[in-house]
Backbone bond lengths (Angstrom), bond angles and torsions (degrees), N, CA, C in turn:
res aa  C-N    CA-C-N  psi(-1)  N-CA   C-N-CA  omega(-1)  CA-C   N-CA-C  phi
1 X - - - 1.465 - - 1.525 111.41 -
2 X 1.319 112.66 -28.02 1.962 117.38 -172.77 1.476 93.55 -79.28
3 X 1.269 121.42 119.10 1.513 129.11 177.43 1.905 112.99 -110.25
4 X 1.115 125.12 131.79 1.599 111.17 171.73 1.746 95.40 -89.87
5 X 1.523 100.13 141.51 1.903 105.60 167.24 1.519 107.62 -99.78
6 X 1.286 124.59 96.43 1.322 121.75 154.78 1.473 128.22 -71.96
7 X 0.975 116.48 127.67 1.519 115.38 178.70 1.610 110.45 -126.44
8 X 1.566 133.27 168.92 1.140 116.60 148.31 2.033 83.38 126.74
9 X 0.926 133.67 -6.23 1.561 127.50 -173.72 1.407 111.51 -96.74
10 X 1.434 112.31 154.02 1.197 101.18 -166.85 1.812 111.17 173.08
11 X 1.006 165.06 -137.72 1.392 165.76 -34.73 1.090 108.67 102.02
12 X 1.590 124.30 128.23 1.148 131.74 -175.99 1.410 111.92 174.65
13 X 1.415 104.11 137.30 1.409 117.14 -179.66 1.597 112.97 -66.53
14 X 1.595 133.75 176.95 1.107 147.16 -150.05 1.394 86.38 -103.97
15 X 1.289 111.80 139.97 1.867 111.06 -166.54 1.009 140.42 63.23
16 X 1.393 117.19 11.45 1.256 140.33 -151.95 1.946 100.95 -116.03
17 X 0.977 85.09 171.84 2.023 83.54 -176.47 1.613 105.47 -135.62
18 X 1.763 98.80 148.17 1.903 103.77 176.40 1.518 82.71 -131.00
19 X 1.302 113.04 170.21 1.610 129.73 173.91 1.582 73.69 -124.41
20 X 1.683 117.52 137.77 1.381 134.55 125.59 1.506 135.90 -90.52
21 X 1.229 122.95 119.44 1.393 133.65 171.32 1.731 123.67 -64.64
22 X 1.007 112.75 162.45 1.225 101.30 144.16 2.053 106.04 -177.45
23 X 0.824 113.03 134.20 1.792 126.11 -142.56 1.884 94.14 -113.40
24 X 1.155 113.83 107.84 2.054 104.25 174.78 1.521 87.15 -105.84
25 X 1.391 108.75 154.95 1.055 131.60 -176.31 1.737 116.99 -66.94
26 X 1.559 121.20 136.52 1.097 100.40 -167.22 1.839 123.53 -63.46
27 X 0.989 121.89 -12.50 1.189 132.22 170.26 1.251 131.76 -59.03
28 X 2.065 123.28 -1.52 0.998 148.23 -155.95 1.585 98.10 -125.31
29 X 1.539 112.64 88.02 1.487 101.96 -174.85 1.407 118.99 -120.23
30 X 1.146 133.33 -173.06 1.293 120.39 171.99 1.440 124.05 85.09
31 X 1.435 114.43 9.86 1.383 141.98 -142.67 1.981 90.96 -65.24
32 X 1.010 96.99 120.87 1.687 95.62 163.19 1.673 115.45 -94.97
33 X 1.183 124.19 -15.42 1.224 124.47 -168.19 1.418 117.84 -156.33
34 X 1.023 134.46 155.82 1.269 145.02 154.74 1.295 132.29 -131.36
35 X 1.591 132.43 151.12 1.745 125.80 -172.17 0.714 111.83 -159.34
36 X 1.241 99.00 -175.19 2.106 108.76 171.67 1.423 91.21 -164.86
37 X 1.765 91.68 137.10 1.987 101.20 -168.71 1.851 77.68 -126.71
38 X 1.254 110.13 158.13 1.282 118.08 152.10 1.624 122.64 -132.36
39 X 1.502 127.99 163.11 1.207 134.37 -146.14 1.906 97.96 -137.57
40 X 1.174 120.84 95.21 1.908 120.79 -178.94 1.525 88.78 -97.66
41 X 1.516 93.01 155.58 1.813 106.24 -164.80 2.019 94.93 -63.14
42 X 1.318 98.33 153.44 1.559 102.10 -176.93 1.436 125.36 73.19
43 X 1.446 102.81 -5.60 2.043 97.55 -158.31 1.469 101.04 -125.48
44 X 1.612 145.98 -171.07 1.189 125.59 -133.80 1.646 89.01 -139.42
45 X 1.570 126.59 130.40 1.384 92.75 -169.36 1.898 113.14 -82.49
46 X 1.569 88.50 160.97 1.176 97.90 -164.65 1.441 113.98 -116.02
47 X 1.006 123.39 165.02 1.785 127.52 173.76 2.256 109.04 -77.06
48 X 1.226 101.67 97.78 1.477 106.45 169.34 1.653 110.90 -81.53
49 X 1.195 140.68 -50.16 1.381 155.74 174.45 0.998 126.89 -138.73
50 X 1.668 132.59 128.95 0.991 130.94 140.59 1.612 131.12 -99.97
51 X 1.184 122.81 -179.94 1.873 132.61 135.51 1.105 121.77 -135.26
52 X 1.367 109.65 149.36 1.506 113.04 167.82 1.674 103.98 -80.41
53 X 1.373 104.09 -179.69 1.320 122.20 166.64 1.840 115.63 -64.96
54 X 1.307 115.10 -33.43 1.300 130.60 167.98 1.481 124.58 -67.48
55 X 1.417 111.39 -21.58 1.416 126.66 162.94 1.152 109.12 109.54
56 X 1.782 121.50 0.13 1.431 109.46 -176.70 1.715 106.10 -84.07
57 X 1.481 104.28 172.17 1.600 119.49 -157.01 1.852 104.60 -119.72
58 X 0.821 118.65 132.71 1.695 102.53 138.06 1.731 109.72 -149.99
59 X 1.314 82.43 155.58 1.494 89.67 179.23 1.346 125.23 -126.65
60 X 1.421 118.33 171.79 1.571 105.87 -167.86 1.790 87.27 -84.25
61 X 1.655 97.74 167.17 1.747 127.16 -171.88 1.640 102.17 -42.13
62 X 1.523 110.95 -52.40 1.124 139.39 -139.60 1.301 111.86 -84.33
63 X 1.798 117.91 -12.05 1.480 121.83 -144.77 1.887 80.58 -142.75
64 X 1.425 123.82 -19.66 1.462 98.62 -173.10 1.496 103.28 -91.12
65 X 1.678 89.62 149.54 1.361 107.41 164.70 1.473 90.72 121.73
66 X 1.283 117.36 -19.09 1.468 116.14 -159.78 1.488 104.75 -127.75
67 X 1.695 131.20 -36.20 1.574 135.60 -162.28 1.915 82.58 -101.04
68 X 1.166 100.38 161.70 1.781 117.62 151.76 1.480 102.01 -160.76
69 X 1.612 105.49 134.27 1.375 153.38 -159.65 1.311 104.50 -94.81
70 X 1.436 132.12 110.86 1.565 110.97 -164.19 1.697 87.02 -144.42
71 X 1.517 126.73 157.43 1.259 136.30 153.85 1.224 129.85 -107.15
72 X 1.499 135.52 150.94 1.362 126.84 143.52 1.303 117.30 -137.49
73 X 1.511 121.78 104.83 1.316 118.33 -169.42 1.587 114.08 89.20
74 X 1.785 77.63 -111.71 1.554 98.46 -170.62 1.814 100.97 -121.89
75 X 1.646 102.21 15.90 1.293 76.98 -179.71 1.974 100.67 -116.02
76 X 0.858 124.81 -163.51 1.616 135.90 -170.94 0.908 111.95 -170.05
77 X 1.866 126.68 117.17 1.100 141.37 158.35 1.502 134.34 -121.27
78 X 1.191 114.14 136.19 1.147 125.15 -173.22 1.662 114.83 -90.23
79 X 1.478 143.31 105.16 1.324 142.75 162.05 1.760 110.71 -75.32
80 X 1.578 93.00 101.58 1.793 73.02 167.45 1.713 96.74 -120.14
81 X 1.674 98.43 165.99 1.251 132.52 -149.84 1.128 109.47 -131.57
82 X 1.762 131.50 149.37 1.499 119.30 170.84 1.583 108.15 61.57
83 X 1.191 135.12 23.19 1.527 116.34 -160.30 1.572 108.15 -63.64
84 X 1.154 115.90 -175.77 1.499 129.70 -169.75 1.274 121.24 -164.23
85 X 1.230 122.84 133.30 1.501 130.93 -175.57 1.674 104.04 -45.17
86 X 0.894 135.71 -50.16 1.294 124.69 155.39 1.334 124.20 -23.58
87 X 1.567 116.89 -48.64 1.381 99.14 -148.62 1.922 105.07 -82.13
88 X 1.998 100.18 1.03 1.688 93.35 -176.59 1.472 113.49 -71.88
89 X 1.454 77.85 136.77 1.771 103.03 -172.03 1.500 108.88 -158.27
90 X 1.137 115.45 165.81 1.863 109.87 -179.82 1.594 89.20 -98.88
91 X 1.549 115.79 137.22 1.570 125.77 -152.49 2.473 79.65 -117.47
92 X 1.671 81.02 133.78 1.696 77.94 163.01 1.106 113.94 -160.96
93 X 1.460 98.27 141.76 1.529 109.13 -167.56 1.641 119.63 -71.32
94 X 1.216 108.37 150.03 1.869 117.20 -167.87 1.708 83.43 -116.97
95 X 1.093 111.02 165.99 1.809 142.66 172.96 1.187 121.61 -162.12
96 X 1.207 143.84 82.11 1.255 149.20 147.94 1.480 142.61 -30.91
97 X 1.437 133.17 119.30 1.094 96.05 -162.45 2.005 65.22 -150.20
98 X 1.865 102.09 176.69 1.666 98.12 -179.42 1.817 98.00 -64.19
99 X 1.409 110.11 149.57 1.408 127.94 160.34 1.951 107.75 77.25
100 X 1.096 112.42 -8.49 1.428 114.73 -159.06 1.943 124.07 -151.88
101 X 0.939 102.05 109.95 1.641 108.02 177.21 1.438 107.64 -94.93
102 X 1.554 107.76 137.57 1.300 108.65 165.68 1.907 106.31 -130.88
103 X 1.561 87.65 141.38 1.242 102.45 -166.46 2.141 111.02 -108.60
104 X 1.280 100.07 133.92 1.786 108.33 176.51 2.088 94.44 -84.12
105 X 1.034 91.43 147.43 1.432 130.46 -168.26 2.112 100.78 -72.77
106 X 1.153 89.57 -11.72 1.686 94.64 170.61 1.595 111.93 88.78
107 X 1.048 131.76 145.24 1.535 154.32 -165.74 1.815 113.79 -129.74
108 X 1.183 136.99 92.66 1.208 149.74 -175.78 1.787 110.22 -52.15
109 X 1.122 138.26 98.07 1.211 149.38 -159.66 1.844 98.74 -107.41
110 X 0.990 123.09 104.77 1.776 115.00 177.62 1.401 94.79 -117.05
111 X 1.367 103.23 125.39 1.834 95.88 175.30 1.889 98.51 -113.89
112 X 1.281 136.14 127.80 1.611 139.51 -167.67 1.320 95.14 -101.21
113 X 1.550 113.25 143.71 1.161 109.92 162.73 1.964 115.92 -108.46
């Protein structure tokens, strides 16, 4: 029944920028973590950003310099920057909490060159 709402994916030119959302319900507290993994056809999904609850970041090799990982609350957003035909992939949000991950249903990201 606990669903994450991602919004914010979409079409976009090469260099071009999307903000991704993603909203957990207020009833989901205690949050130790937050992310965003993405999934390209054939390939395995992977971890693009996280935060902790403490505010620290890391990101995959491939995405710094260009994504920033931001919180408020309960919500988590992703700014990416510079995008690149590479980076299309279906983007999905992670939430952490003790004993339990909850996962968003994925957001379709196409970047054209």
């Amino acid at each position: 029944q606990v669903q994450l709402v991602e919004s914010g994916g979409g079409l976009v030119q090469a260099g071009g920028s999307l903000r991704l959302s993603c909203a957990a319900p207020e009833s989901i507290f205690r949050i130790n973590s937050m992310g965003w993994y993405r999934q390209a056809p054939g390939s395995s999904r992977d971890l693009v950003a996280a935060i902790t609850a403490g505010g620290v970041t890391d990101y995959a090799d491939s995405v710094k310099g260009r994504f920033t990982i931001s919180r408020d609350k309960n919500t988590v957003y992703l700014q990416m920057n510079s995008l690149k035909p590479e980076d299309t992939a279906v983007y999905y949000c992670l939430v952490m909490v003790a004993g339990y991950d909850y996962w968003g249903r994925g957001t379709q990201v196409t970047v054209s060159s």
